[in-house]
KOLGUSE-731556 format. One record per residue (C-alpha): residue number from 1; x, y, z. Coordinates in pm, whole numbers, plus 50000, padded with zeros to 5 digits. Layout:
N
- nr x y z
- NUM X Y Z
...
//
This chain:
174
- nr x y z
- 1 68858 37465 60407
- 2 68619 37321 60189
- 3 68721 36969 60305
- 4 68654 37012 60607
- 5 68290 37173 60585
- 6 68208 36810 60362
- 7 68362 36661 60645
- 8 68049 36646 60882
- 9 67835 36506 60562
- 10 68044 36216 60551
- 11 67894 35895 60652
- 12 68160 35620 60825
- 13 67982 35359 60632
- 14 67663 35315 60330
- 15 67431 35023 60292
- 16 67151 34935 60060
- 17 66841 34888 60343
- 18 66882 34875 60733
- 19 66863 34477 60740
- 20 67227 34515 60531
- 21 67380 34628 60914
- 22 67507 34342 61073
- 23 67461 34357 61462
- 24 67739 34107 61556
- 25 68010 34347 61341
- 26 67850 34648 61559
- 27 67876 34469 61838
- 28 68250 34361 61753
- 29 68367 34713 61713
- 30 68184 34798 62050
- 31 67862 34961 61986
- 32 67564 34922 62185
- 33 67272 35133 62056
- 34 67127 35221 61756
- 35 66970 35603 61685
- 36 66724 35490 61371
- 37 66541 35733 61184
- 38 66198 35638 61095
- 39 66046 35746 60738
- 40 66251 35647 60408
- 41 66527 35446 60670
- 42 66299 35195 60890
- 43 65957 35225 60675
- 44 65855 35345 60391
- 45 65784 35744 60416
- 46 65403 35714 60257
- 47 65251 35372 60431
- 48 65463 35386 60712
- 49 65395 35042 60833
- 50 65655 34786 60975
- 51 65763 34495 60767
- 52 65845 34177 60885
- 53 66176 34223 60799
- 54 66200 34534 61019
- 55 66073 34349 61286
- 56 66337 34017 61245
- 57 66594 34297 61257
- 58 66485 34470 61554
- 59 66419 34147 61730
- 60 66793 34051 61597
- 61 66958 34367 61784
- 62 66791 34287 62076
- 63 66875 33992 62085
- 64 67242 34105 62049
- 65 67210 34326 62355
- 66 67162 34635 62153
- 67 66963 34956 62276
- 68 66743 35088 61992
- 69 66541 35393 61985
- 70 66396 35649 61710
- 71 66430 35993 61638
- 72 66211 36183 61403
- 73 66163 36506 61270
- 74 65786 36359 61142
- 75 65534 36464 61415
- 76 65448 36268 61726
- 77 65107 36054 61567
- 78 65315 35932 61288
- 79 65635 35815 61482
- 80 65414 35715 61833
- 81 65236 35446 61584
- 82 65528 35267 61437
- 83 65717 35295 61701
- 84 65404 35159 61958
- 85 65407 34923 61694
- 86 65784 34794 61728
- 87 65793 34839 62114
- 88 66081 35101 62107
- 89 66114 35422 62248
- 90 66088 35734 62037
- 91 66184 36110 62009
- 92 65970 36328 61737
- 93 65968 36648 61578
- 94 66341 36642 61648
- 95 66452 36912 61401
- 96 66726 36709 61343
- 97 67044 36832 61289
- 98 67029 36983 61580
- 99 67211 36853 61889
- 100 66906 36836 62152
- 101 66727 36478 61989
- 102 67041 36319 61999
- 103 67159 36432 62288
- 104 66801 36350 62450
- 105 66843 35963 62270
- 106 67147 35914 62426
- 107 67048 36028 62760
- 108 66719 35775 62709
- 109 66959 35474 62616
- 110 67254 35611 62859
- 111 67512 35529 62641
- 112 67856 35745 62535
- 113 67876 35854 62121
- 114 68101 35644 62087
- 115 67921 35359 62182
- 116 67619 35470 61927
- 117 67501 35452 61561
- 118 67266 35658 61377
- 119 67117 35512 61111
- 120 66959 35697 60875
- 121 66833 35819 60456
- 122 66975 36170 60450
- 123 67305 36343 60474
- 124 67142 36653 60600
- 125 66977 36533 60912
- 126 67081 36201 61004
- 127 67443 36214 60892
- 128 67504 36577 60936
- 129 67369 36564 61260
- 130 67524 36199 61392
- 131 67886 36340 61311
- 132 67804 36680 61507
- 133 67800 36434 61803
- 134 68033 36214 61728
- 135 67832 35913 61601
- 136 67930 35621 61400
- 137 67687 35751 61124
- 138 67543 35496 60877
- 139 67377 35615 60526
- 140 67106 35358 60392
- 141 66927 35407 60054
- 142 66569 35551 60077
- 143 66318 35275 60088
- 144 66086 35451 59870
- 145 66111 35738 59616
- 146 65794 35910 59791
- 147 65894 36182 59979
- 148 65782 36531 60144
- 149 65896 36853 59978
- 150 66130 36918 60228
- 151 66312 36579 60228
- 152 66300 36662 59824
- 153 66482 37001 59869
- 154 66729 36831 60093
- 155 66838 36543 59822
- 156 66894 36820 59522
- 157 67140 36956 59813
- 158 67259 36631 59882
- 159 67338 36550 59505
- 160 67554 36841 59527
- 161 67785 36736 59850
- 162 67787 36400 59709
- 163 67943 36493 59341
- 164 68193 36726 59567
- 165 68286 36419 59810
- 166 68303 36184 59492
- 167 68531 36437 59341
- 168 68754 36440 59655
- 169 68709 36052 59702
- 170 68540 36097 60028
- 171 68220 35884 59966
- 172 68172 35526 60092
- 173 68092 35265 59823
- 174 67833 35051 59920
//
């Protein structure tokens, strides 16, 4: 029983940054969009600005054929800029783990689950809520140790599933 409730915290893969996924490999195992979240996964949480090396990527996936679009649980200002920014569509305040965002992102991109990957910092939105859908879910490292005090609640939970999915050799080395 317990298995199984870690179950839907388990990401199918774990890199150090976003720029670590490889778009051809994706494309290879027949993906063809990309859910990203935005604060701590794409940019850092407090500046919130693109890089240039979120921008190579982004141009990369595109150029690979790949469907990308954003969903957010920050509020529409924050994720409207980056996103205006980037030239990709966005969803925000969307109180992820629940279904409707990424049921609304795939819908925008009109693609299956299993043709999608959600990208994201935390187990309990991004992954939690990619796996309730059927996602390939991908865990990256925070960019930056900033964070709100929610996102900071969520990682002392986090520590906890991850010790228990260690323990049960469930977690993906990097």
């Amino acid at each position: 029983m317990i298995l199984s409730w870690l179950e839907r915290f388990v990401p199918d893969c774990r890199v150090s940054a976003f720029d670590d996924i490889d778009p051809v490999l994706l494309k290879n195992q027949g993906f063809k969009g990309i859910i990203a979240d935005l604060d701590n996964t794409l940019v850092a949480a407090e500046t919130g600005m693109a890089t240039p090396e979120l921008v190579q990527w982004l141009e990369r996936l595109k150029k690979d054929g790949f469907q990308v679009i954003i969903v957010s649980n920050n509020c529409r200002r924050r994720v409207a800029q980056v996103a205006g920014e980037l030239n990709i569509p966005y969803i925000s305040r969307a109180r992820k783990p629940a279904r409707r965002a990424f049921r609304q992102a795939l819908g925008q991109l009109r693609l299956k689950p299993d043709e999608t990957v959600m990208v994201g910092d935390q187990l309990l939105t991004d992954i939690y809520g990619g796996n309730r859908l059927g996602l390939y879910t991908i865990l990256v490292k925070p960019i930056s140790p900033a964070e709100k005090w929610s996102t900071r609640m969520n990682r002392w939970l986090e520590k906890w599933i991850v010790l228990l999915l260690k323990k049960q050799g469930r977690y993906p080395k990097l």
